[in-house]
VEXSEVEX-678855 format. One record per residue: residue number from 1; residue in three letters; x, y, z of N, C-alpha, C, O in turn. Coordinates in steps of 0.02 Angstrom, whole numbers. Example, Ala and Ser with C-alpha at 12.3 -4.5 7.8 and 13.67 -1.06 7.14 Angstrom:
BEGIN
> 1,ALA,660,-284,390,615,-225,390,660,-165,390,712,-166,423
> 2,SER,642,-112,354,684,-53,357,645,2,394,670,57,402
***
This chain:
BEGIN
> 1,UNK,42,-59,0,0,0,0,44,62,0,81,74,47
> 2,UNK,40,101,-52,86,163,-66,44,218,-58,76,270,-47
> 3,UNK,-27,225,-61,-52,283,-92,-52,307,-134,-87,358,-137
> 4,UNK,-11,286,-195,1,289,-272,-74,264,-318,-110,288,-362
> 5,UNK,-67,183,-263,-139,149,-325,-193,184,-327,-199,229,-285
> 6,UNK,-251,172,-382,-332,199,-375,-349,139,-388,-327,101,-431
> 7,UNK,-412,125,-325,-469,94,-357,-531,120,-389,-543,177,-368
> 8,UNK,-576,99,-434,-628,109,-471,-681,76,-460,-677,15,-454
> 9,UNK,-747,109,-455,-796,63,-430,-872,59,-501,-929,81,-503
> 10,UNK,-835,24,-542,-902,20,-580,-965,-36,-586,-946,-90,-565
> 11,UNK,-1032,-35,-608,-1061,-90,-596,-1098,-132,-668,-1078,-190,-675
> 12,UNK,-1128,-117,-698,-1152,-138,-754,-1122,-126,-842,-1123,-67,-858
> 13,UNK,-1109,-151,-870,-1092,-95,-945,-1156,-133,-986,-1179,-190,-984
> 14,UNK,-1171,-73,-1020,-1225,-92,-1061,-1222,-25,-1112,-1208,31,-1091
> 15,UNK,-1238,-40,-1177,-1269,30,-1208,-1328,65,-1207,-1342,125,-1211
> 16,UNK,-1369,3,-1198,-1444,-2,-1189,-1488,39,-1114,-1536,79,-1116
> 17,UNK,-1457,17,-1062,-1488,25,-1018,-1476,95,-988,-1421,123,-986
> 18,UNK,-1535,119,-964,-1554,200,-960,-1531,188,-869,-1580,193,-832
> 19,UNK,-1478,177,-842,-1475,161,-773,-1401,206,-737,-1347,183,-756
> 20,UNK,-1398,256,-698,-1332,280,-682,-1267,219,-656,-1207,223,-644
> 21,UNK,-1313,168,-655,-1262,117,-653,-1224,56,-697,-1192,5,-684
> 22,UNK,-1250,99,-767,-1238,57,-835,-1191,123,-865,-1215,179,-871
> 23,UNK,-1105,104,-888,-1093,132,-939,-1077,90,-1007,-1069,29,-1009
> 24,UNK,-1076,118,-1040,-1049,93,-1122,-984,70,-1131,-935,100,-1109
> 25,UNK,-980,17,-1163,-921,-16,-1170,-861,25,-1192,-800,20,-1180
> 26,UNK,-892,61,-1221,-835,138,-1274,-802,177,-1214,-741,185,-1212
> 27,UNK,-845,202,-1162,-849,234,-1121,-793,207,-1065,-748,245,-1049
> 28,UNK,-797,132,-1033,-768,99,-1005,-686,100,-1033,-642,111,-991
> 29,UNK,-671,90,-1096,-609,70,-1143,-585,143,-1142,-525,151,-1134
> 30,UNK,-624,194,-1149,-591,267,-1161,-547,277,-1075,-490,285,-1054
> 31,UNK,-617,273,-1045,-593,306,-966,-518,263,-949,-468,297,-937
> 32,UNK,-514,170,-948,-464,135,-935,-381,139,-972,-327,123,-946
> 33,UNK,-395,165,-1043,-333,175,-1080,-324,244,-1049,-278,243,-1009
> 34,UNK,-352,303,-1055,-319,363,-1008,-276,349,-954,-219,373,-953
> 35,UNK,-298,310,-908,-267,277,-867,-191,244,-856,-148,249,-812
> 36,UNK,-196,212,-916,-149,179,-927,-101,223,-949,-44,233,-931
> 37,UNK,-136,248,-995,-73,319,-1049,-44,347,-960,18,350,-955
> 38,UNK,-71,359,-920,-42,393,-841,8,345,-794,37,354,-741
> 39,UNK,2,286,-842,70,245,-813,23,187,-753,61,147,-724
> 40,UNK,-33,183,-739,-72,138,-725,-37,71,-736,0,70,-785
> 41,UNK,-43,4,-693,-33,-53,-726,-92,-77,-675,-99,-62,-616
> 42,UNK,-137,-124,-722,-198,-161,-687,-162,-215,-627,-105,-238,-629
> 43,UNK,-211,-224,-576,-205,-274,-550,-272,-279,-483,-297,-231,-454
> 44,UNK,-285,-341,-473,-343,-346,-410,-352,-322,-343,-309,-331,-299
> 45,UNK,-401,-295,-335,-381,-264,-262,-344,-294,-211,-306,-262,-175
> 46,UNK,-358,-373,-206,-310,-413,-137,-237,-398,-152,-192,-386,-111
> 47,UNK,-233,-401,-228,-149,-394,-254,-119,-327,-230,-59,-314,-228
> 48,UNK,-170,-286,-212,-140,-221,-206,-137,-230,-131,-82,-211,-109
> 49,UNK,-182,-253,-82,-185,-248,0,-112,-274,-11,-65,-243,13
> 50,UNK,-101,-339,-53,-44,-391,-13,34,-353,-44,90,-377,-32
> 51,UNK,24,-296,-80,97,-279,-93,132,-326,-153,191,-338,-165
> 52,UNK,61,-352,-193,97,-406,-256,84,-367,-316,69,-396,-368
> 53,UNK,88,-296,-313,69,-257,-372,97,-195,-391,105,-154,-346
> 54,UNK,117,-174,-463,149,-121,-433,136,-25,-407,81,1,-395
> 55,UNK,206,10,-404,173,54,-349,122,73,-390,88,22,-395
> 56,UNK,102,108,-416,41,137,-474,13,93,-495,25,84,-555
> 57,UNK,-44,37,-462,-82,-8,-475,-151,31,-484,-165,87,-462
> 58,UNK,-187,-7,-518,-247,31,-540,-282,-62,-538,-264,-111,-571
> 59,UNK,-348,-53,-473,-424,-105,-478,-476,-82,-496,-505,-37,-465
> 60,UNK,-493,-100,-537,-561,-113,-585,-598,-161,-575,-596,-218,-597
> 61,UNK,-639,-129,-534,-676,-167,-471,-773,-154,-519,-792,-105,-551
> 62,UNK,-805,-210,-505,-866,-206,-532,-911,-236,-484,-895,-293,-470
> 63,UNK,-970,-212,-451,-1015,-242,-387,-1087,-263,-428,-1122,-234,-470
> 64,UNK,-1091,-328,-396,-1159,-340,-419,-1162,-412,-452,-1205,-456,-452
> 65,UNK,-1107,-408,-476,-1110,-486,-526,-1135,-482,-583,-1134,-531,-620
> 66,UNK,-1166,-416,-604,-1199,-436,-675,-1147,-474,-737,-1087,-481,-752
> 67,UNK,-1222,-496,-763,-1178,-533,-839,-1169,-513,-893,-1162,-546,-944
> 68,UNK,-1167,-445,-884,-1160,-384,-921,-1057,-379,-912,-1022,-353,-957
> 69,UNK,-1038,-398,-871,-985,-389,-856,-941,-437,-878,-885,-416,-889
> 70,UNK,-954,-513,-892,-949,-554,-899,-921,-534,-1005,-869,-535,-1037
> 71,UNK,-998,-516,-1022,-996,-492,-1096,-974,-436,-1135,-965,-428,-1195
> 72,UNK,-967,-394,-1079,-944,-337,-1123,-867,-282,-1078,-830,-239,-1103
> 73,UNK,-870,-310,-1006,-827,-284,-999,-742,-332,-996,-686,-308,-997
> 74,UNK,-759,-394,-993,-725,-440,-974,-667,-419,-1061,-608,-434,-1063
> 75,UNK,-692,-396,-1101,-650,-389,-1186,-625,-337,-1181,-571,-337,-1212
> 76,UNK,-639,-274,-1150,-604,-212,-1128,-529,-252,-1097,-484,-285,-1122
> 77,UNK,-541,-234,-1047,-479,-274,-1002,-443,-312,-1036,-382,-305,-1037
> 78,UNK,-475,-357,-1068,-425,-407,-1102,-370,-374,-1141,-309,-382,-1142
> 79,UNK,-425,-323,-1182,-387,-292,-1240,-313,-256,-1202,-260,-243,-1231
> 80,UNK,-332,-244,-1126,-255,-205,-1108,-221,-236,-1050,-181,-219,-1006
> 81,UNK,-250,-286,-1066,-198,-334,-1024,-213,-324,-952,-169,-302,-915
> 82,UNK,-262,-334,-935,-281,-306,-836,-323,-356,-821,-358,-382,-865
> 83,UNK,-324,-372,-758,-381,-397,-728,-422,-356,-679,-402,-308,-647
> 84,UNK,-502,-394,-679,-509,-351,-641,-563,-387,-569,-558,-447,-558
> 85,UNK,-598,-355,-537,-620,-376,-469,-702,-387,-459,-740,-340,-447
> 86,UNK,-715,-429,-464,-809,-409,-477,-824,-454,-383,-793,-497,-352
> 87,UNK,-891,-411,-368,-897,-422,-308,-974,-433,-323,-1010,-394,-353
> 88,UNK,-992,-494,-294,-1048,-532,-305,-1089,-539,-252,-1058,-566,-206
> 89,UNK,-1143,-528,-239,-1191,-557,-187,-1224,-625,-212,-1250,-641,-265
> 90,UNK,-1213,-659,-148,-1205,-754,-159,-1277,-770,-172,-1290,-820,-206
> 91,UNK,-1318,-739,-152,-1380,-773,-149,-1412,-764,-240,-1457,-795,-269
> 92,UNK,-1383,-727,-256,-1414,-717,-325,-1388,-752,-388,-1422,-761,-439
> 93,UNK,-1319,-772,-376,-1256,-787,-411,-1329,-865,-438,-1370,-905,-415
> 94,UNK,-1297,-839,-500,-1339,-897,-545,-1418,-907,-545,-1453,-952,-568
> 95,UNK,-1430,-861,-518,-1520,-856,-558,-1534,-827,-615,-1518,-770,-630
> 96,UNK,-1572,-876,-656,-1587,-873,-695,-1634,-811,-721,-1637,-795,-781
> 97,UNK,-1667,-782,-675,-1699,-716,-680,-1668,-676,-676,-1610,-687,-691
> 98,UNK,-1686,-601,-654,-1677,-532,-619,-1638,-515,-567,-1678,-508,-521
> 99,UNK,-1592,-506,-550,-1582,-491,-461,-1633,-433,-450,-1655,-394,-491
> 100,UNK,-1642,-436,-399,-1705,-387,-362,-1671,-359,-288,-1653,-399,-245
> 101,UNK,-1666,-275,-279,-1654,-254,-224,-1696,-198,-203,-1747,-195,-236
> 102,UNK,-1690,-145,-150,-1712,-99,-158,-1648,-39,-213,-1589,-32,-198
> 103,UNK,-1678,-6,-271,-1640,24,-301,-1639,15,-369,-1647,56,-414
> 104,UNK,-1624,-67,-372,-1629,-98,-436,-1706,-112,-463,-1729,-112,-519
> 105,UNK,-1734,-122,-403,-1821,-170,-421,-1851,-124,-459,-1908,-140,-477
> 106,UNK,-1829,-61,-481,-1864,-25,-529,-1888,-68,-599,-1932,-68,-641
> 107,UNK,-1839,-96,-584,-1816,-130,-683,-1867,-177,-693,-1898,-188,-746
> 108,UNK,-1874,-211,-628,-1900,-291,-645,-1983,-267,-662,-2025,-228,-639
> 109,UNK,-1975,-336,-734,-2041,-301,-766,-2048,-261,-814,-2100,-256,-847
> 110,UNK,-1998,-228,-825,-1984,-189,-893,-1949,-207,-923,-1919,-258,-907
> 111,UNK,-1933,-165,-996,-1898,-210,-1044,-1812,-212,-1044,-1775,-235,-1088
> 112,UNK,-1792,-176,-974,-1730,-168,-959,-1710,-236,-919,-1651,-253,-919
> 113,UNK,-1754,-269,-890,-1751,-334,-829,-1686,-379,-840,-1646,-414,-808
> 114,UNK,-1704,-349,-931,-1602,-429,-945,-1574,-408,-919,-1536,-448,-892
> 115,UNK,-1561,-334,-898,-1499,-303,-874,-1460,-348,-793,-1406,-365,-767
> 116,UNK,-1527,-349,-782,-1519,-375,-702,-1495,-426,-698,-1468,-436,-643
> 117,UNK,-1491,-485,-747,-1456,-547,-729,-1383,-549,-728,-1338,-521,-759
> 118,UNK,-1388,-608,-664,-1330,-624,-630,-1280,-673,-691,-1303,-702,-740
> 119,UNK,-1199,-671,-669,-1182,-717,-658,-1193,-778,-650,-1245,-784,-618
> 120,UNK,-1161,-848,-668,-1155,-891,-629,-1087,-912,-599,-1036,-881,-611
> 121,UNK,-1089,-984,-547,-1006,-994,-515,-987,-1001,-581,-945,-961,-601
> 122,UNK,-1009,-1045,-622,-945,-1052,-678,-910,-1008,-738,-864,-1022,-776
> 123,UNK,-950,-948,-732,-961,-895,-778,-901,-871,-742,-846,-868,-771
> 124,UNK,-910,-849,-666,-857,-845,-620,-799,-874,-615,-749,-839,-622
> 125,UNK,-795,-932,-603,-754,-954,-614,-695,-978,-684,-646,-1014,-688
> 126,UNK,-726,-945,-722,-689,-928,-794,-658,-840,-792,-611,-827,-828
> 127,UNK,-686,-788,-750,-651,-748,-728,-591,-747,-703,-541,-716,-721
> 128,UNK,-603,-796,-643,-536,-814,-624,-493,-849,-635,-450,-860,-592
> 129,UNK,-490,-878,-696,-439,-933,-737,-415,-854,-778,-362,-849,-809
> 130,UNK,-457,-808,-771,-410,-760,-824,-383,-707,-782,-357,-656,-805
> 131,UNK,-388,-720,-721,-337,-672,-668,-371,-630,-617,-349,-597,-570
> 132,UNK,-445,-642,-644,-478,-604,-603,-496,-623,-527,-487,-681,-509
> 133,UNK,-520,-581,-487,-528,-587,-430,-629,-597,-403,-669,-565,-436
> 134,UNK,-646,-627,-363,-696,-636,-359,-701,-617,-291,-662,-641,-250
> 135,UNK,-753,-571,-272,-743,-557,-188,-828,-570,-167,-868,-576,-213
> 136,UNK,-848,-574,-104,-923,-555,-98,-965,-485,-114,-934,-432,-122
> 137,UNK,-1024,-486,-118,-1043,-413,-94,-1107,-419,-43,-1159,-389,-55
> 138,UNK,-1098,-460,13,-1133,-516,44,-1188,-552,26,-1188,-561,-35
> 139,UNK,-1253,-586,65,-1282,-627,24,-1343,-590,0,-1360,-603,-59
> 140,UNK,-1380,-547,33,-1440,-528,-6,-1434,-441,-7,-1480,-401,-3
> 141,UNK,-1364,-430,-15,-1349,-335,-37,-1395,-304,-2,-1445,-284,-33
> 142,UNK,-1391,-294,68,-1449,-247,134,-1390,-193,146,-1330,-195,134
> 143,UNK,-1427,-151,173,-1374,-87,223,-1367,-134,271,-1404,-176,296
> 144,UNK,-1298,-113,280,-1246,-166,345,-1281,-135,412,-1298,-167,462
> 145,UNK,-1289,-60,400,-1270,-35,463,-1344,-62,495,-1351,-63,556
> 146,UNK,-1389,-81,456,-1450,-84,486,-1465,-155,519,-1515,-159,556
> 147,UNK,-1430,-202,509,-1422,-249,542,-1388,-255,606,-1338,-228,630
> 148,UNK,-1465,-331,646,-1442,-324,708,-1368,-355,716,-1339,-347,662
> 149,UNK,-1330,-387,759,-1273,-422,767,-1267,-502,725,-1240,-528,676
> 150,UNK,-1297,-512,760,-1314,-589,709,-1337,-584,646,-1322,-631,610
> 151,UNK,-1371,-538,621,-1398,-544,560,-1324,-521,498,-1312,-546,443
> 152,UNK,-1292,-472,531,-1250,-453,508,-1174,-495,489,-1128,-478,452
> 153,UNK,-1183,-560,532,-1124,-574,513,-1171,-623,483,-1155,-622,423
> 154,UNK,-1209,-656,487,-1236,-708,429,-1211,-688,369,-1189,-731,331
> 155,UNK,-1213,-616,349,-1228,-589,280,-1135,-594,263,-1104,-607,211
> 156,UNK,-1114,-581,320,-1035,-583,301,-999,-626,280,-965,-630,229
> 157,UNK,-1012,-679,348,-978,-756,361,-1014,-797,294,-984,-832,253
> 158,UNK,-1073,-786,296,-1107,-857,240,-1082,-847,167,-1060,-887,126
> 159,UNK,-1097,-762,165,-1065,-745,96,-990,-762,77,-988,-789,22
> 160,UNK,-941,-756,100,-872,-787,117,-860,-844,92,-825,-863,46
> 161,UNK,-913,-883,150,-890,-960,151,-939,-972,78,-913,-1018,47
> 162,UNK,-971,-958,59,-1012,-973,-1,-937,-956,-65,-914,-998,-104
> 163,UNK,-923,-910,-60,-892,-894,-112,-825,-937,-129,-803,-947,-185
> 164,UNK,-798,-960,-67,-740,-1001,-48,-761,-1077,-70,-718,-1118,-86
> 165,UNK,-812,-1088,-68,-839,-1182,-87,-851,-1163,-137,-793,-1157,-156
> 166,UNK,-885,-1145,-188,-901,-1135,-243,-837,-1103,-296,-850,-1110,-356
> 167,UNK,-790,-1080,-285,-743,-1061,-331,-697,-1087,-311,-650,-1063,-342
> 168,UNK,-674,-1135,-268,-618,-1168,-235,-556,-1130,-227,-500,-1155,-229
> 169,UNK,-569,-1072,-218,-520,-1012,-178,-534,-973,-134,-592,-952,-135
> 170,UNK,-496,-953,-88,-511,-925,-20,-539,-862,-52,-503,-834,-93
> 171,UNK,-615,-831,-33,-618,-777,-35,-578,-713,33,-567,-723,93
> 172,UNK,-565,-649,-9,-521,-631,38,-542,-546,21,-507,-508,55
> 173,UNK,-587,-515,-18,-604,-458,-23,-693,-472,-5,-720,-528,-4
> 174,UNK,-730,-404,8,-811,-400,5,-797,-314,-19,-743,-286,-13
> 175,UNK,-852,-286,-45,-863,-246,-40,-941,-223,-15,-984,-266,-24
> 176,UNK,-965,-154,17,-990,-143,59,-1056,-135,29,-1063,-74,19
> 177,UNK,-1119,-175,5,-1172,-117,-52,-1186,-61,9,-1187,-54,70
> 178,UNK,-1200,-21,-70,-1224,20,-46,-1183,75,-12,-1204,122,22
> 179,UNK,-1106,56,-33,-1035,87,8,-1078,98,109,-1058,139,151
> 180,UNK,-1127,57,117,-1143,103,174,-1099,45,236,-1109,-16,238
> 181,UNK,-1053,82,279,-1039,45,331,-1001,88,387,-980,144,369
> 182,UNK,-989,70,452,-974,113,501,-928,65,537,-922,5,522
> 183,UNK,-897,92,582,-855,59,639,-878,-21,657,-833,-63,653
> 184,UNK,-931,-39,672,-961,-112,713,-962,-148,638,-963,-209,644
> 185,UNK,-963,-126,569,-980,-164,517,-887,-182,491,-867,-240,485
> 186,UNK,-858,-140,484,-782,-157,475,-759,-195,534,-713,-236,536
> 187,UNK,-793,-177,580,-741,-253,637,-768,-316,614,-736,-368,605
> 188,UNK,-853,-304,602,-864,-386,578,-834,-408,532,-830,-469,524
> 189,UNK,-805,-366,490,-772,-388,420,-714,-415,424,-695,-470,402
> 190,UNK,-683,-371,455,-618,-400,493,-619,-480,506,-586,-526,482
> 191,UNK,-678,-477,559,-679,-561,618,-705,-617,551,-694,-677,544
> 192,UNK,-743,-568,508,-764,-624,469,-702,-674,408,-705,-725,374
> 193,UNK,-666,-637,418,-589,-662,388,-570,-635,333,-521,-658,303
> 194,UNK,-599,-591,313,-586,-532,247,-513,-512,242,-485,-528,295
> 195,UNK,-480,-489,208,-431,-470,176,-431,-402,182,-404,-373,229
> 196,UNK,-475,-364,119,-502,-280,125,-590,-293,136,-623,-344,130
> 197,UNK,-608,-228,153,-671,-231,106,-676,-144,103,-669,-100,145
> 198,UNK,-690,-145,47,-695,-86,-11,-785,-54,23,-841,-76,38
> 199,UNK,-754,-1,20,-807,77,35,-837,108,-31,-802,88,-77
> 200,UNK,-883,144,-52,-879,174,-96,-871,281,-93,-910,328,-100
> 201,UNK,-804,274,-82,-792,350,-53,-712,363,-50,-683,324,-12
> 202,UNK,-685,395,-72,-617,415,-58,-596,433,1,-631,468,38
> 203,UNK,-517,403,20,-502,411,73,-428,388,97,-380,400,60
> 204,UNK,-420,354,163,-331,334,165,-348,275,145,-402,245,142
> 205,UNK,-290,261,132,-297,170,100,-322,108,192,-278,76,221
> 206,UNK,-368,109,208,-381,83,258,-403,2,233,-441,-9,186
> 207,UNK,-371,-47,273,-403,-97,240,-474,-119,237,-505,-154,196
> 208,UNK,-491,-90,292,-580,-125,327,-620,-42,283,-676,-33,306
> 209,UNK,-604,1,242,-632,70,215,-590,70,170,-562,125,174
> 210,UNK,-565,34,120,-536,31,67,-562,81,30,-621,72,41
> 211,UNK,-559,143,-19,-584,201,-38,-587,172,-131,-546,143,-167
> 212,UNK,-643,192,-139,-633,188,-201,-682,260,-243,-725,297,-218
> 213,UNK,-655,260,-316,-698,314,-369,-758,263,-397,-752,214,-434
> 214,UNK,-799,283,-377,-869,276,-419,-882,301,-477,-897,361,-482
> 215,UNK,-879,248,-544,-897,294,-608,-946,283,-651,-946,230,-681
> 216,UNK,-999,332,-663,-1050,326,-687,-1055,369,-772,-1013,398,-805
> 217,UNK,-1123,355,-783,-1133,392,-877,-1111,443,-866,-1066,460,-905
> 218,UNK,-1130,490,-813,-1118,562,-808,-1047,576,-809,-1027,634,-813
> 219,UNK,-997,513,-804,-928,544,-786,-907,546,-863,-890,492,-887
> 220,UNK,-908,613,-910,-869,639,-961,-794,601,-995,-788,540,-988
> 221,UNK,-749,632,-1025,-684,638,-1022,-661,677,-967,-628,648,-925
> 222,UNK,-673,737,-960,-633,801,-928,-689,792,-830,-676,826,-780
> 223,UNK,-732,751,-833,-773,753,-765,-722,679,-729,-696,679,-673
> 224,UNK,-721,626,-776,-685,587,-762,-607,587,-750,-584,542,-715
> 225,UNK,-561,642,-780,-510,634,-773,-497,674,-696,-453,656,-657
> 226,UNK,-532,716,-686,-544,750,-651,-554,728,-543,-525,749,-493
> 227,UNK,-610,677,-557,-624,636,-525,-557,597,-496,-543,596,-436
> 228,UNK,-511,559,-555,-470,506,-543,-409,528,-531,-364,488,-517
> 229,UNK,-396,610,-534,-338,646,-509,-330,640,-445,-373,623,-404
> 230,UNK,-245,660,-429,-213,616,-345,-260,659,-319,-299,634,-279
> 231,UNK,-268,760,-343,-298,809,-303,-348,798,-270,-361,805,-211
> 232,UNK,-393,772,-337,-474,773,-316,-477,722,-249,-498,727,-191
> 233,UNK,-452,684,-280,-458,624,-221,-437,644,-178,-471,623,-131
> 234,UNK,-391,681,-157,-372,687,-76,-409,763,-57,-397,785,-1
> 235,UNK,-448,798,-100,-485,857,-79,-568,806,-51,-609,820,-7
> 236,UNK,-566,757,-92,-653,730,-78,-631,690,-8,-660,696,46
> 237,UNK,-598,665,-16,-557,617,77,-566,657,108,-574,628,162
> 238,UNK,-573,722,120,-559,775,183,-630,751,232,-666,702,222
> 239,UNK,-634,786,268,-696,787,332,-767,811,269,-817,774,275
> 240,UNK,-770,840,241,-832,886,220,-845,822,154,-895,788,146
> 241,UNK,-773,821,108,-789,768,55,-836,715,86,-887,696,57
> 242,UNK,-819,697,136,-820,603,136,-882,618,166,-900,559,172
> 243,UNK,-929,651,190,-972,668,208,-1017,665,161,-1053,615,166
> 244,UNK,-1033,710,106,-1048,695,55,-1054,633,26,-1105,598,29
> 245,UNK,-1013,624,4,-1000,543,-13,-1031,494,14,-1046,446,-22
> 246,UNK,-1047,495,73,-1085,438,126,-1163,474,112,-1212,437,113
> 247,UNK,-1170,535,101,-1257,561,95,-1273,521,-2,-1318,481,-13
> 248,UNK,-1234,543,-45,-1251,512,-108,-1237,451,-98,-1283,429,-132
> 249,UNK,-1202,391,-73,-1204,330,-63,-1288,316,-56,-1335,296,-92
> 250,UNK,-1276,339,15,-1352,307,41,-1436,322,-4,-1489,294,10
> 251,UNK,-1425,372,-54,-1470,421,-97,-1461,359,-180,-1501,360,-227
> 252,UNK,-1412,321,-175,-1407,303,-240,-1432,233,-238,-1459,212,-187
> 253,UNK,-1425,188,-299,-1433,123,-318,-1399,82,-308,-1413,25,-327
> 254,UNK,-1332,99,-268,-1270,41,-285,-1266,-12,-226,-1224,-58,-228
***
């Protein structure tokens, strides 16, 4: 951990879908080669906790599991040689329908609903024969903070151990939906045997508040480069940024 790397927090690519959490494959390939032209070299978020990456690592991290990711972003990456990190909630992984949350359930029922399908393990597990990383995003994507004690680590521990039997590798990242989590939710993460788990908010490289950029349709060329600068990022980390950040978390879909 240098403070050099960025993580990235995107979730769906689609051209089709009218959703702040769908960008375009064009869109994805433009924003990631900028990147790279900045001396970027890809690698997975655990690679970056464990110091197996180098200093200017760049994760390309995707929440949700869609199979949107699978099809259209999985050929980006390829094309530049990166892997990247998709964080899955277990309970959905391989249904054949919709995932359904609060945020998403808009869709289901309209003619956007393909968007919503999951993954499966083996879809998954062909990610990670190509370098990629597979983490949780626990089992049924709830606000952490709103859970009682027990309920909360069910969502942690089961999701984990689910992800660990089914891909026959230790899971060792989660990320947080909903970026929403506080002090009592990072210790469970901790006890639950996690590695990192990823925030959605800029900040110090903490392992249990791992900081990441959220990027959506709205992020431009010049909004995006902007965003992924060392500045911005350590002006939005401050007390007032990260504040923010935690009010649009909880206001959004993710």
């Amino acid at each position: 951990m240098t403070g050099l790397s960025l993580t990235l927090c995107y979730h769906a690519v689609s051209e089709e879908w009218d959703s702040s959490l769908a960008i375009s494959p064009q869109q994805l390939s433009k924003q990631l080669r900028h990147l790279v032209d900045q001396g970027y070299s890809g690698a997975t978020l655990s690679q970056i906790v464990r110091g197996e990456a180098p200093e200017k690592a760049l994760a390309v991290t995707f929440d949700d599991g869609y199979r949107s990711v699978l099809d259209r972003a999985v050929p980006v990456l390829g094309e530049l040689g990166m892997p990247g990190t998709v964080f899955v909630p277990t309970d959905f992984v391989g249904a054949t329908g919709a995932m359904s949350w609060p945020g998403i359930d808009r869709w289901v029922g309209t003619s956007d609903e393909g968007e919503l399908v999951p993954m499966n393990w083996d879809q998954l597990g062909e990610l990670m024969s190509r370098g990629w990383e597979v983490g949780s995003h626990t089992r049924s994507h709830p606000h952490l903070t709103e859970l009682s004690d027990d309920a909360l680590v069910e969502e942690l521990v089961t999701s984990r151990e689910t992800c660990s039997r089914e891909l026959g590798a230790e899971c060792s990242s989660i990320a947080y939906p909903y970026g929403d989590h506080d002090a009592r939710v990072e210790a469970a993460a901790e006890r639950a045997g996690y590695l990192v788990a990823a925030k959605l908010s800029p900040g110090r490289e903490e392992r249990f508040a791992w900081p990441r950029v959220g990027v959506y349709p709205i992020d431009g060329d010049w909004r995006f480069r902007v965003k992924t600068s060392r500045v911005m990022r350590k002006a939005r980390a401050s007390r007032l940024g990260g504040a923010v950040e935690r009010a649009r978390a909880m206001r959004g879909e993710r």
